[in-house]
N, C-alpha and C positions, 0 to 999 in steps of 0.2 A: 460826577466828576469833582464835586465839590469837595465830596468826600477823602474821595485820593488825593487831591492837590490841597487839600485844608489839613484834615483832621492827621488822613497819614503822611501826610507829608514828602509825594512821590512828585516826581517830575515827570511833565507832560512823557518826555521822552521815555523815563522808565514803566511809567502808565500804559503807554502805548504799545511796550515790549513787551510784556507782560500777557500769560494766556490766562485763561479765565482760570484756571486750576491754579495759578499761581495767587490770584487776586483772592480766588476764593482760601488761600490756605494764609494767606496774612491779613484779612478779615477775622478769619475763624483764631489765627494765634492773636489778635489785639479783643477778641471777645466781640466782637462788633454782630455777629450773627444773632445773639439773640434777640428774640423780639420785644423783653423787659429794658434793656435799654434802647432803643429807636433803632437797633441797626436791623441788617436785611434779616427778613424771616426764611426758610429753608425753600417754600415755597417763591419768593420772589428773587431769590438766587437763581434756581431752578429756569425760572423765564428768563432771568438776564442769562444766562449761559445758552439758552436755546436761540435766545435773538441774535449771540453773537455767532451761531454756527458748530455750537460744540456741542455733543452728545451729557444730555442734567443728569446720565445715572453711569456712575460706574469710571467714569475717564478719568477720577481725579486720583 
């Protein structure tokens, strides 16, 4: 959460609106996905999306 409310700059509120397919597509547009700079690897998306209840192949 740091991440959202730090680096992007999102509001608890809109954080929390937000489905993972959304989070994952404003990740991926600020580049934050790759693993050369510290952001999430495609692999540890994949778990945060299965934690949260959404289907890691295909939904987005």
């Amino acid at each position: 959460m740091a991440l959202a409310f730090g680096r992007l700059g999102l509001t608890p509120e809109t954080f929390w609106a937000m489905t993972p397919c959304e989070f994952t597509a404003l990740l991926e547009g600020r580049g934050l996905l790759t693993p050369t700079n510290g952001g999430l690897s495609r692999e540890e998306l994949e778990c945060l999306v299965a934690l949260l209840g959404e289907s890691a192949s295909g939904s987005c």
